[in-house]
N, C-alpha and C positions, 0 to 999 in steps of 0.2 A: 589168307586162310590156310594155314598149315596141312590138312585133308582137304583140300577144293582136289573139286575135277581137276584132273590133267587136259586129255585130250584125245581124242581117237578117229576113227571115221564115224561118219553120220550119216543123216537118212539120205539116199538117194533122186526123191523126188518131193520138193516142197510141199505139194499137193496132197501127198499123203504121209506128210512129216507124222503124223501122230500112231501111224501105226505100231506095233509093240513089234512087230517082227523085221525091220527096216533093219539096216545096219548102224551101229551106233555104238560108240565108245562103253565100257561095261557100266558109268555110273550114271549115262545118259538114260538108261532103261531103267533106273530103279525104282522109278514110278510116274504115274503120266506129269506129275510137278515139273520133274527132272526133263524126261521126253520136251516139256513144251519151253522150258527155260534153254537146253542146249541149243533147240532146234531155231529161236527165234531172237535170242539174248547174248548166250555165252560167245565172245569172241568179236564183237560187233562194237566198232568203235563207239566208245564214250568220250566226249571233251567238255564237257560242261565242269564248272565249278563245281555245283550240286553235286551231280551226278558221281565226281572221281570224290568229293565227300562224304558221298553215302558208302560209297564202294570201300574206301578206307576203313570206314567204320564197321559195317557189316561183316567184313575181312577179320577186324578185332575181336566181333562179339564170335567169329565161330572158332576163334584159338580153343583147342581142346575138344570140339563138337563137330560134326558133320556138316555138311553147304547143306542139303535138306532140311538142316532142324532152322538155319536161320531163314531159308528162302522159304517156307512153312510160315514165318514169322515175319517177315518183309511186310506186310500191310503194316501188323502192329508195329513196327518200328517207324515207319515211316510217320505213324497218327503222332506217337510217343516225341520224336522228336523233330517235328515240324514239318514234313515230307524232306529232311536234312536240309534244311535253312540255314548256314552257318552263321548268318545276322542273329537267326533268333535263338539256337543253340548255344552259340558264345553268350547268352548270358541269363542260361540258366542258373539257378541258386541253388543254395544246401538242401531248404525244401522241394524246389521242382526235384533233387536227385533223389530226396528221402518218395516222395512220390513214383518216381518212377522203380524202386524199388519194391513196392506194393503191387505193382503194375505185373499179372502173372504172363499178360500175352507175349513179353520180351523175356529176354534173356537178363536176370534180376543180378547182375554180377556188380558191385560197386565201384572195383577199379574198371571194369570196361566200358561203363556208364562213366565215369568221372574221364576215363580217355577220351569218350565222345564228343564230350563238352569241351575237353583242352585241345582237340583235334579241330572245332569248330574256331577257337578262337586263334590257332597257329595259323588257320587258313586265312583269316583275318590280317592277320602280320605279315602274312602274304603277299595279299593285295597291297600292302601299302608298302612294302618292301620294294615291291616288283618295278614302282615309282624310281626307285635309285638304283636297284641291282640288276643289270644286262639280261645277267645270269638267267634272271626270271621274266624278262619280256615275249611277249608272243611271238607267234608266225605260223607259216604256211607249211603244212605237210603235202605236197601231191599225191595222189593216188594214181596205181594203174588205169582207172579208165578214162583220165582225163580230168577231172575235178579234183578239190585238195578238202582238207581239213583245217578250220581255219581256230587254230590253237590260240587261248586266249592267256594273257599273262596271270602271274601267282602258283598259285599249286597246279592249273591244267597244263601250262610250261614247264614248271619243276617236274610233273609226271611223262609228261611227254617227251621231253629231251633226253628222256633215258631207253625211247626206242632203238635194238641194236639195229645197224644197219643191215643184216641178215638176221631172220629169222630160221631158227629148229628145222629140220625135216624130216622127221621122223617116220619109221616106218611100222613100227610097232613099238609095242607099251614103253618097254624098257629104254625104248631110245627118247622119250620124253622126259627133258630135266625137271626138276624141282627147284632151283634158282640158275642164279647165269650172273656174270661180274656185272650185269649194267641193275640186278632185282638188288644185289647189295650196295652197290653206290649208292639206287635211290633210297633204298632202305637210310643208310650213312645220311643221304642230303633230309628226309625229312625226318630222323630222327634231330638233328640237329635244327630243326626248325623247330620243334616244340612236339613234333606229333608221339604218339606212343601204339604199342602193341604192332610196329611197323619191320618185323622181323625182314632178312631177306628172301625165305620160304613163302612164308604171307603176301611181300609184295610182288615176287613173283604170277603169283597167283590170279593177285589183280590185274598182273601186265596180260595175263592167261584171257582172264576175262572180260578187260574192256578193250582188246584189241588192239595192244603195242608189240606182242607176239603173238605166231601165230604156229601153234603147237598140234594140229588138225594130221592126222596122219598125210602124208603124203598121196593123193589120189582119192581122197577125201572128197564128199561132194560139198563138206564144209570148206574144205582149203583154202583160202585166201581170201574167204569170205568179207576180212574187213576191206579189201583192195588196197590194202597199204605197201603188200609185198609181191614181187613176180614171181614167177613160176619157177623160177632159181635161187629165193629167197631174200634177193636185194630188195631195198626199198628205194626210193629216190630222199635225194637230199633235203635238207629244212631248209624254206624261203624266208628271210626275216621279213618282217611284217612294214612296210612304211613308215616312217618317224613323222 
């Protein structure tokens, strides 16, 4: 998402996350949507299949639009295309698209609808890729407090492999990038796998959001929330998975 949140400080005390007066990055207050999505969502690792499916797609539908107007829309998307099943996605028809064009609750775009659909079926190609390419087999992320992440092969390893091994420290706004060499590789690796609307700004974005950077101002009481990186912004190494 080209306009997604960056990143900033957050509330100070979970407990009263929801307050309007808490500290919090400027796009996390824009309204309580925003408030409970920052405080509870953004930045929190994701590894599921599904889940970095949806996130790709959602990321597409908001090129040109703000993260409020899609996450405003997130139920209906989810009804529209399956809660992002890419089984059942990969093989919608010209009618399911002409339908979902009709469809006011989404965002009624034809090529980012038709992206959804070919983004659901490249994730497919994926998985059965992942069978002969290294490239894309799973493994273990550890985390700071002892437990790991347990990365599964196709596109959650194609995403995940492109965590830098330091993440951002930023202290204020302006020291938060907008892409980084590892948002454009993955950009490069899934464009080349079939996906589309997968800019290196946009998937920046996504790395922003499900937790492969972590862009939280520095002293943030969000910082390091996913515990994938230390206090000095290393991560630990990838464990391949067992053959």
């Amino acid at each position: 998402m080209t306009a997604s949140p960056s990143s900033g400080t957050a509330a100070t005390d979970d407990s009263t996350a929801n307050s309007r007066n808490l500290p919090r990055t400027a796009w996390a207050n824009g309204s309580a949507m925003m408030r409970e999505y920052y405080d509870h969502e953004w930045g929190l690792p994701v590894i599921s299949e599904a889940g970095l499916y949806e996130r790709v797609c959602l990321e597409g539908f908001q090129a040109g639009l703000s993260w409020a107007t899609i996450l405003a829309r997130r139920d209906a998307f989810r009804r529209a295309f399956a809660d992002f099943d890419p089984d059942v996605v990969a093989k919608y028809t010209d009618q399911t698209v002409e339908e979902l064009l009709q469809d006011a609750s989404i965002i009624r775009s034809r090529p980012k609808i038709m992206a959804a659909i070919g983004n659901a079926r490249a994730t497919l190609e994926l998985r059965e890729a992942a069978e002969r390419d290294p490239m894309l087999q799973g493994f273990s992320l550890p985390l700071q407090d002892g437990e790991s992440l347990q990365i599964a092969s196709g596109l959650p390893a194609l995403v995940w492999s492109h965590a830098p091994e330091t993440t951002p420290s930023p202290t204020r706004a302006d020291e938060v990038p907008t892409q980084s060499p590892e948002s454009v590789a993955l950009a490069r690796a899934l464009k080349k796998h079939g996906f589309r609307f997968v800019g290196p700004t946009t998937i920046f974005a996504l790395m922003e959001a499900v937790g492969i950077v972590d862009t939280h101002w520095v002293g943030s009481h969000k910082r390091a929330v996913s515990k994938i990186y230390a206090p000095d912004g290393h991560r630990h190494a990838f464990v391949p998975l067992p053959l």
